[in-house]
C-alpha positions in Angstrom: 9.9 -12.2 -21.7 9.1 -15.1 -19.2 6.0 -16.9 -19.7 3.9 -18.8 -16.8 4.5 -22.0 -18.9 8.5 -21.9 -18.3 9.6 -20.5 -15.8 13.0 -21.1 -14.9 13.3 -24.0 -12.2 16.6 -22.2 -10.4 13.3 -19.5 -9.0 12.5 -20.3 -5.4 8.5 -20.5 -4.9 7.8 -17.4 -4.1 9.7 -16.1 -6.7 7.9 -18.2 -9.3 4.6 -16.5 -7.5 5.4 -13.4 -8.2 6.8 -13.8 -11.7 3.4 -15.4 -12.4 1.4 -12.9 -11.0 3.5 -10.2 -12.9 3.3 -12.7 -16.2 -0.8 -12.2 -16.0 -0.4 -8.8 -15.6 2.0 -7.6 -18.0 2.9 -4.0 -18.3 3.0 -0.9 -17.0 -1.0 -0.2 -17.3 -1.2 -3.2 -15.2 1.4 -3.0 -12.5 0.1 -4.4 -8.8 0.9 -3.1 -5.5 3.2 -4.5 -3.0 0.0 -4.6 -0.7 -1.6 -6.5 -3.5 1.1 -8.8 -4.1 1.9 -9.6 -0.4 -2.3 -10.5 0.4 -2.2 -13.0 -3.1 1.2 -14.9 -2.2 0.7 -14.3 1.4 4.3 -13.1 1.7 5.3 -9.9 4.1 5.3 -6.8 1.6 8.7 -6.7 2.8 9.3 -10.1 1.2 7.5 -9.4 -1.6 10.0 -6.2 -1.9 12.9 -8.8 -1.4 11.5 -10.7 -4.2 11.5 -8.6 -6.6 14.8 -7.2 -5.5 16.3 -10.7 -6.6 14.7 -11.3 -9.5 15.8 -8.5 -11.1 19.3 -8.2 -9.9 20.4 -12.0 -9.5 17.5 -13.3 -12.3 17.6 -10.2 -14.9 13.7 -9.7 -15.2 12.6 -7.0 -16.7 10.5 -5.6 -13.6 10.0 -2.1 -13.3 7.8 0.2 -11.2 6.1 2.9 -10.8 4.4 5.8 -8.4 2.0 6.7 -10.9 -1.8 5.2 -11.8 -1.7 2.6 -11.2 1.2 2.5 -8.9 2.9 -1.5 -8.5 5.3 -3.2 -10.2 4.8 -4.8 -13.8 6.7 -6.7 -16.0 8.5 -4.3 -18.6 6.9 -4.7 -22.4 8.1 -2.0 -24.4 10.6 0.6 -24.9 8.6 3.4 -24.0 8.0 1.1 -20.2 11.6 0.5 -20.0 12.4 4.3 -20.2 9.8 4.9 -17.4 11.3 2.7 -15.3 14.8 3.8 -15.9 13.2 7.6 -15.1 11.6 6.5 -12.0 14.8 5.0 -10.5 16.9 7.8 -11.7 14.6 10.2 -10.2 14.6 8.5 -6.4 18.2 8.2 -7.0 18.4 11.7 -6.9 16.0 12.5 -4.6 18.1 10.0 -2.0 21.0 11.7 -2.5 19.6 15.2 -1.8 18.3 13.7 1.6 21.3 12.5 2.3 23.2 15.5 1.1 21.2 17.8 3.5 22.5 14.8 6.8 26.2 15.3 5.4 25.7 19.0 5.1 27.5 17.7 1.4 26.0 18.8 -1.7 24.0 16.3 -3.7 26.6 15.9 -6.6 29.5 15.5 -3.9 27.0 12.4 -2.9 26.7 10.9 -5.7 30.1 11.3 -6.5 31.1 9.1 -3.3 28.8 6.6 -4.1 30.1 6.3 -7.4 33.4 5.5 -6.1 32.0 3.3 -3.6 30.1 1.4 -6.6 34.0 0.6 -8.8 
């Protein structure tokens, strides 16, 4: 887990900002809203989504989050948070691919069966 006291110097600073913010506030009972996040680091909540983009795919943290109370993102703690966050994504994964399914008259399988290709 990163603590507030090292955080790695190779984070930009606003990625530092939000790793603190999410450090205070660590798991998922905690998580903070993008709207929340964006209004304390005065970053666009479309920045703030860009952050957290990197930080977990180019930085590994453990960030997951959530559409439930409270809804936000928070710093994964245990194993029961990391399997929330893994059903969260798995579920808008699905739910994108019906979407796009029903746009290339495809069925949602036949989807995510391209993608998976496109993904090797």
């Amino acid at each position: 887990m990163t603590d507030t006291m090292t955080l790695p110097l190779d984070r930009s600073q606003q990625e530092r900002k939000v790793m603190t913010l999410l450090t205070e506030r660590q798991g998922r009972q905690a998580a903070i809203g993008k709207s929340e996040l964006a209004k304390i680091t005065g970053m666009p909540e479309r920045e703030v989504r860009r952050v957290i983009k990197h930080l977990i795919e180019e930085h590994g943290e453990p960030i997951g989050s959530t559409s439930g109370e409270p809804h936000g993102y928070y710093l994964i703690c245990t194993a029961d948070e990391q399997a929330h966050a893994e059903n969260e994504l798995r579920h808008r994964i699905i739910e994108l691919a019906r979407r796009l399914g029903c746009l290339k008259r495809n069925q949602p399988a036949e989807v995510l069966g391209q993608i998976v290709l496109e993904l090797q």
